[in-house]
Structure formats: C-alpha cells, structure tokens
C-alpha positions in Angstrom: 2.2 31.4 3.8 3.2 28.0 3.5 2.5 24.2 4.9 3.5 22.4 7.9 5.0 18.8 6.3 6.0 15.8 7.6 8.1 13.2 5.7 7.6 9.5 7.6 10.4 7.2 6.5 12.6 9.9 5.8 15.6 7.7 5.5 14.2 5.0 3.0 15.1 5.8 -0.4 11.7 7.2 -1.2 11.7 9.6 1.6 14.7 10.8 0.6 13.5 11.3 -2.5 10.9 13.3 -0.9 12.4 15.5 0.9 14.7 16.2 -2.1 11.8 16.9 -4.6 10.3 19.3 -2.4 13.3 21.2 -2.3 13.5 21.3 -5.9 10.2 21.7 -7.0 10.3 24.5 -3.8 7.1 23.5 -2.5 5.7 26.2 0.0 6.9 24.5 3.1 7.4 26.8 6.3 7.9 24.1 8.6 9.4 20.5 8.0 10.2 17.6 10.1 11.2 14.4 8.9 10.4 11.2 10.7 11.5 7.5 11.1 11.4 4.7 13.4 13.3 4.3 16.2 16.5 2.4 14.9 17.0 5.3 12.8 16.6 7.7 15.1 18.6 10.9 15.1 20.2 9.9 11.6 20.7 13.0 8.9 18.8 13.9 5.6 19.1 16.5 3.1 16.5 19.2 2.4 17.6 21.7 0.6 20.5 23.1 2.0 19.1 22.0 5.1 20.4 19.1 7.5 17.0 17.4 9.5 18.0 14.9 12.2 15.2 12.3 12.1 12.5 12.1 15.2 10.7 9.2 16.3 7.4 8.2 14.3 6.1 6.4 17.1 6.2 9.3 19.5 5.5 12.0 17.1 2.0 14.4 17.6 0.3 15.9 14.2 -1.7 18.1 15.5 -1.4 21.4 14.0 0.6 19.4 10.8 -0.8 20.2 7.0 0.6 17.6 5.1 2.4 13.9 6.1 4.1 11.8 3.2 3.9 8.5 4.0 6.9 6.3 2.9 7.4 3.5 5.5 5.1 0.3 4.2 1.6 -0.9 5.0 2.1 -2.6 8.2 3.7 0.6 9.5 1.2 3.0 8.1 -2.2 1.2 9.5 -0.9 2.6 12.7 0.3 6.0 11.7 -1.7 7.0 9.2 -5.4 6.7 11.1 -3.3 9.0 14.1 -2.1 11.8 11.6 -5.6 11.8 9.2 -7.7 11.8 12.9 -5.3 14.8 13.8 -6.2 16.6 11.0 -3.0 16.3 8.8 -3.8 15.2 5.1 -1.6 12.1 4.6 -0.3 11.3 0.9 0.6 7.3 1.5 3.0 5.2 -1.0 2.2 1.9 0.3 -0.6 -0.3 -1.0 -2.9 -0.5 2.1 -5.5 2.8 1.0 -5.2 2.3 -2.7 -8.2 -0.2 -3.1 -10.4 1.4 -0.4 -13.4 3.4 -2.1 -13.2 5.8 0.5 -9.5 6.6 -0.1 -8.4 8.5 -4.2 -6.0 6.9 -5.9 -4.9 9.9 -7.5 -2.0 10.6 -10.8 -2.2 14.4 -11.2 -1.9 14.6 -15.2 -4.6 11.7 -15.4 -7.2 12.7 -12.7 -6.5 15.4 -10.9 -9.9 16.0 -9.4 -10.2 12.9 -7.6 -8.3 15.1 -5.0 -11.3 16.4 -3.4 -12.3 13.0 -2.1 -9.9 13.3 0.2 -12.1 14.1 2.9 -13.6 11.2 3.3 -10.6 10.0 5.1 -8.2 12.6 5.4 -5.7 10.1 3.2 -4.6 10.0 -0.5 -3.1 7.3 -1.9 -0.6 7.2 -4.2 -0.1 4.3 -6.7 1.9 1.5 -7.6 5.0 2.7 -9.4 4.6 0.6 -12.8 1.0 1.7 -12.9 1.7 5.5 -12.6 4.1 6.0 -15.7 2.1 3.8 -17.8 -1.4 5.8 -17.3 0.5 8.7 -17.7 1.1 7.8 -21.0 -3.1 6.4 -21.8 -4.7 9.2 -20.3 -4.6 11.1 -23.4 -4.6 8.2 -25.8 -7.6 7.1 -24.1 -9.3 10.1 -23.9 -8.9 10.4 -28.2 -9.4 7.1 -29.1 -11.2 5.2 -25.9 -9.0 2.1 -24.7 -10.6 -1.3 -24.5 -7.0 -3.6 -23.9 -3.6 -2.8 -22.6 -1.4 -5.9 -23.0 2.1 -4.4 -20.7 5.2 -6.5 -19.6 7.2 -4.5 -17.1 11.2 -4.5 -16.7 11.5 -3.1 -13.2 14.7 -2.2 -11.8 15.6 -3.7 -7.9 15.1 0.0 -6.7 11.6 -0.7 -6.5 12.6 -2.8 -3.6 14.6 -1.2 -1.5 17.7 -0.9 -0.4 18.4 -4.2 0.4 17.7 -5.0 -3.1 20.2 -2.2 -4.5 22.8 -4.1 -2.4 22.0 -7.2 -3.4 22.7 -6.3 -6.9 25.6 -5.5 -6.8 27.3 -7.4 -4.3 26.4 -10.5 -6.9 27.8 -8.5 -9.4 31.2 -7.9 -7.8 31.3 -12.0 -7.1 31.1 -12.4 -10.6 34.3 -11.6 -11.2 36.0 -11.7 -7.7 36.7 -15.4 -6.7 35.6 -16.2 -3.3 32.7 -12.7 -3.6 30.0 -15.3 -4.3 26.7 -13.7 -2.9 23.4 -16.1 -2.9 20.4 -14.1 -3.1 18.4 -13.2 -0.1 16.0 -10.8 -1.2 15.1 -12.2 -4.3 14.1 -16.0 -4.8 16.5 -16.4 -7.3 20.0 -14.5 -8.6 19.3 -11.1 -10.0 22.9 -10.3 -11.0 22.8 -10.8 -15.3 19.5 -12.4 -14.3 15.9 -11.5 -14.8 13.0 -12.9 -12.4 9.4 -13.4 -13.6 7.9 -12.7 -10.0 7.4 -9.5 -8.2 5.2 -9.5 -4.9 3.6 -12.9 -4.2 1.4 -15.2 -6.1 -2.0 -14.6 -6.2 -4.8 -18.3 -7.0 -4.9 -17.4 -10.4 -1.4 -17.7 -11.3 -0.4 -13.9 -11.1 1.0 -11.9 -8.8 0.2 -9.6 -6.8 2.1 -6.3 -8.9 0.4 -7.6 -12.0 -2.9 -7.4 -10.0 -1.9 -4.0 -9.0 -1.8 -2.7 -12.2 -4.7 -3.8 -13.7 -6.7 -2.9 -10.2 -5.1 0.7 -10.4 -5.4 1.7 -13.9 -9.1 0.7 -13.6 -9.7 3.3 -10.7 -7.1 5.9 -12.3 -8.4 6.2 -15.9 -11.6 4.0 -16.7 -13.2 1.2 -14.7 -14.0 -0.5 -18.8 -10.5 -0.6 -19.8 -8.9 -4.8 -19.6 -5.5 -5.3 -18.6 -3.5 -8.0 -18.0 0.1 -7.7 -16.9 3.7 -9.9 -16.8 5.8 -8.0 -13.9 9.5 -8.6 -14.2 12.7 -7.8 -12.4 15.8 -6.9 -13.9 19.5 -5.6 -13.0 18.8 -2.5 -13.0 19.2 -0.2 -10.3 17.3 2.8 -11.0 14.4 3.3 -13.3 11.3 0.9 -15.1 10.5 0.4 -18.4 7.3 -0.8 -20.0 6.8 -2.3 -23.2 3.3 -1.5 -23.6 0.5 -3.2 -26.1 -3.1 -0.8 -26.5 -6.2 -1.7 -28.3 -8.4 1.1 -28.8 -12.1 1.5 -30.0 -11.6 3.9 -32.4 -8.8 4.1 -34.8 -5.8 5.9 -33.7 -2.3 6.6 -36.6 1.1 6.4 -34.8 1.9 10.0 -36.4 -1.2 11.3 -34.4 -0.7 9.6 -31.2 2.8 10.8 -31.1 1.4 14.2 -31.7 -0.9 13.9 -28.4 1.7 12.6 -26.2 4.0 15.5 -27.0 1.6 17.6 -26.0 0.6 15.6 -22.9 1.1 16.9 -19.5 4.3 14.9 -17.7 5.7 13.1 -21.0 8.5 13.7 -23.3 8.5 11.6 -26.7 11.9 10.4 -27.7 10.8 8.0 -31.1 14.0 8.3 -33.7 14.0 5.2 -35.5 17.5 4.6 -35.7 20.1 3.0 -33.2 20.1 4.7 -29.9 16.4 6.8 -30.7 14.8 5.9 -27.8 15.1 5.9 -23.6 16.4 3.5 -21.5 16.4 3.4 -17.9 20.3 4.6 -17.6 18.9 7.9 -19.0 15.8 8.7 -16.8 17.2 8.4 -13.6 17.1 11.8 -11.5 14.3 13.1 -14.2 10.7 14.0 -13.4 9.4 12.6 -17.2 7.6 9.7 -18.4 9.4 8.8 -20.9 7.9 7.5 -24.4 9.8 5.5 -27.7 9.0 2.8 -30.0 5.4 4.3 -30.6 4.0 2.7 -33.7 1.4 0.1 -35.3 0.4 -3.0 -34.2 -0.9 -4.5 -37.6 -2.3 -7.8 -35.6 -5.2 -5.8 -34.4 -8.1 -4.1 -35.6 -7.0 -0.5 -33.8 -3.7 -1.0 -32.3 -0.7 0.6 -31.1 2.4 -0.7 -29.6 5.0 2.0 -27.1 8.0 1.7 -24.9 7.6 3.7 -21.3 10.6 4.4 -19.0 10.5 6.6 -16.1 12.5 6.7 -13.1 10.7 4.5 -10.3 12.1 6.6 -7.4 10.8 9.8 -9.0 7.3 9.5 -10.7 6.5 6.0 -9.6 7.0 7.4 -5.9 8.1 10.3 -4.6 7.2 12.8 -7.5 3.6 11.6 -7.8 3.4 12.2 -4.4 4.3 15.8 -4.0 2.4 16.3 -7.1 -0.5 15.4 -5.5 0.6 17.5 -2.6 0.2 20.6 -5.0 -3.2 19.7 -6.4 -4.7 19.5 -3.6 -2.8 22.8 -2.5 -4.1 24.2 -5.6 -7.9 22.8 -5.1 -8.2 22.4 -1.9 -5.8 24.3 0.9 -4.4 27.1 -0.7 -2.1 27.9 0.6 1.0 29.5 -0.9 
C-alpha cells in the first residue's frame, strides 16, 4: 500500500525534479497528480514512464491526499498550503514562508531526522534553503565529533537557484557575446551574469546582508545547533546547475583533516573526493543529476586554534530542493505513516 501525492508547481524546474526523483527513488506512490496554476494548465510532465497533464491548483480538493510537495513560492503557498494541511494532507513546502515558524520543522534527514514528528503541529514541513542543506549535511557529523562554534561559508550558486528565467538569461548573454547584434541586458539579475559574478542574492536586509546569507545562518541554527555562529557571503555565478561552498569551521575541540575526512566518508548523504593533485576535487559540472553532497579541499586552517577549511558542491535542483524534499517524505513514512 502506497501514498496518495500531490506535486504543486509541477512544471517549475523543482517540481519536475520531483516528480522525477520519486520515480527514481520509487517512492510508494499509488496515486499521483501533479498540479499548477492556471496558465499552465493542461501542460505535460514526466513521471516515470508516465505522462500527467497538469490540473488546476486553485480548484484542486485534498481531501483524502497523503502527501503535497509544495514547489510554487511563498505568496502562492500561504493560500494552498493552510487548504491541503487543514484537509489532512501533510505538505513538504520548498519556499521560505514555514521555515522560521516554531510550529513548522525545518527538517535535513541525514542531520535531524526526528524533527519529523513535529509535524503535527501544523500538518507542514519545511524544507530548507538550498545552500543551507548541502553545507549542514557536511557539519552534522563534524559537529557532532568535535562541537562547532564558527562556520565562516562564501557560496558560488549557480542561476538555477532562480529559475527558469534565470537559466535563460544566462545564456542568451552568453550567445550575445559573440553574436553581434545578440546583446541581452539583464532582467533578472541587477547586473550581467554572463562571465560575471554578482555579490547579491535575495534583497538587502539593515545590516548590510542579504536575505540568503540570513537564511543560512537562521537555518543551520534550527537544523544542527542553536550555539553554532555563522556569517555568510552569498554569490551568483554562471553556472547553470549545481552550488559550491567554500566552507571555513572552527571547532571546540581539536579535529585532524585525516580524521574528519574519515567521518565524512562514513557520513550518511556525502561522498569525499580530496586528491591533492590537478582535477582531485568536484565542481559543479560533475554533480548535476547526482543525489551527493559533495566534499574536497578538506584540510587545516593553521590561523585558528581548532580549524578546518572544505569545499561543498551539490546539485541545487537535487539536494538543495527536490531530493531533500522526498527524503523527508520517506522519514516521515518511515516514522510516522507507514505506509509501504
């Protein structure tokens, strides 16, 4: 026996994505429908070997519904969301608007897989921001060794994280770099992307940062430990698919390179490429379409008392989104519904 799932935004690239992971990691689904608004009404997606023609969102009932992914934006899901959790279908939301709320677990299942049974405070689950979910991935284990008390991160996220739009964007300036007459001025970002890189993700927040930086160190309090400081530099780059992270940790407690390579082997939902010699490490070219968090460049930061420097790359789409977001579908499967 399986679960009744709806995918909402099922023609954004992340509920594509959706749909395409639960075919793959062959989540007990006996019923699917995928939803989006009405503009896209009717249009085609891929699960499977199935073919779903999209319904409407705003007409849609979820009574008698296990499970809705959520892919279609805060403003969207403050009106769907209440309508499916007060229906009795658990919703698993992308966006930002449940990630702060107490009420609502902000949940990465290698890192706390037990905040899954809060669910039913709300009926809702929210999944994080997609820079914070590879890189606490990658501390959960550290921290749990050696106790963090800083994580210094600058992010190199690819346009993906924005959309489509973005995607396009990218590489129509690209083309009218060497196409006379191709010019493209940017429209979704404030400046060229194209051979570019943009110091500004999300708006600015009073103290000078902005609001993806704020998310992260917001998130990986909630996720892993409430003590541990962050402070963040988000970036975009012209990159399609896939973030990287280059990653600074100060720990309490004194933790060798050789041993922390050791525990993220072993690590749920890593793989450790760190060969130091040209081309011994992961860039995002190589993660797209993977389900890993990817970790190089592992090794002493001699400036600091305890410290460790890493490099984290994961595909945005995948982990930082849609993955994370079935995962948590099967822990709370596996705690909670059981069914399957």
């Amino acid at each position: 026996m399986g679960y009744k799932v709806v995918v909402c935004g099922a023609t954004g690239n992340v509920g594509r994505e959706m749909l395409n992971i639960l075919a793959e990691r062959q989540f007990p689904v006996d019923e699917i429908v995928a939803l989006a608004s009405r503009k896209s009404l009717g249009t085609e997606v891929s699960f499977g070997d199935k073919t779903l023609k999209t319904k409407d969102l705003e007409q849609f009932d979820f009574t008698g519904w296990d499970i809705a992914f959520f892919a279609i934006g805060s403003d969207a899901t403050k009106i769907y969301a209440p309508k499916a959790a007060k229906a009795g279908c658990v919703v698993i939301d992308n966006s930002s608007l449940y990630r702060y709320d107490p009420d609502v677990p902000l949940v990465v299942p290698e890192v706390n897989p037990e905040a899954v049974d809060g669910y039913s405070k709300k009926n809702i689950i929210a999944n994080p921001n997609c820079s914070t979910a590879q890189m606490v991935v990658a501390l959960k284990p550290l921290h749990d060794r050696a106790r963090i008390k800083r994580v210094v991160v600058s992010t190199y996220q690819s346009v993906s994280g924005t959309g489509k739009e973005a995607i396009d964007e990218l590489w129509d300036q690209t083309k009218g770099m060497y196409v006379p007459g191709q010019e493209k001025e940017p429209k979704v970002y404030p400046k060229q992307i194209a051979f570019n890189v943009i110091p500004h993700i999300d708006v600015f927040m009073e103290d000078g940062s902005t609001k993806e930086e704020w998310k992260m160190v917001a998130e990986t309090k909630k996720i892993v430990d409430p003590s541990i400081k962050v402070t963040a530099t988000c970036v975009r780059v012209p990159v399609f698919v896939g973030h990287s992270e280059a990653v600074n940790i100060e720990f309490e407690d004194f933790l060798d390179e050789d041993e922390a390579r050791d525990i993220l082997r072993t690590a749920p939902g890593i793989l450790v490429v760190d060969k130091r010699e040209p081309g011994g490490y992961v860039t995002p070219v190589e993660c797209v379409g993977d389900f890993a968090t990817f970790v190089s460049r592992i090794r002493q930061d001699a400036t600091i008392e305890n410290g460790l420097n890493m490099w984290i790359v994961s595909d945005n789409l995948r982990k930082g989104a849609a993955l994370n977001a079935v995962q948590i579908a099967e822990t709370l499967g596996t705690r909670v519904l059981k069914k399957g």
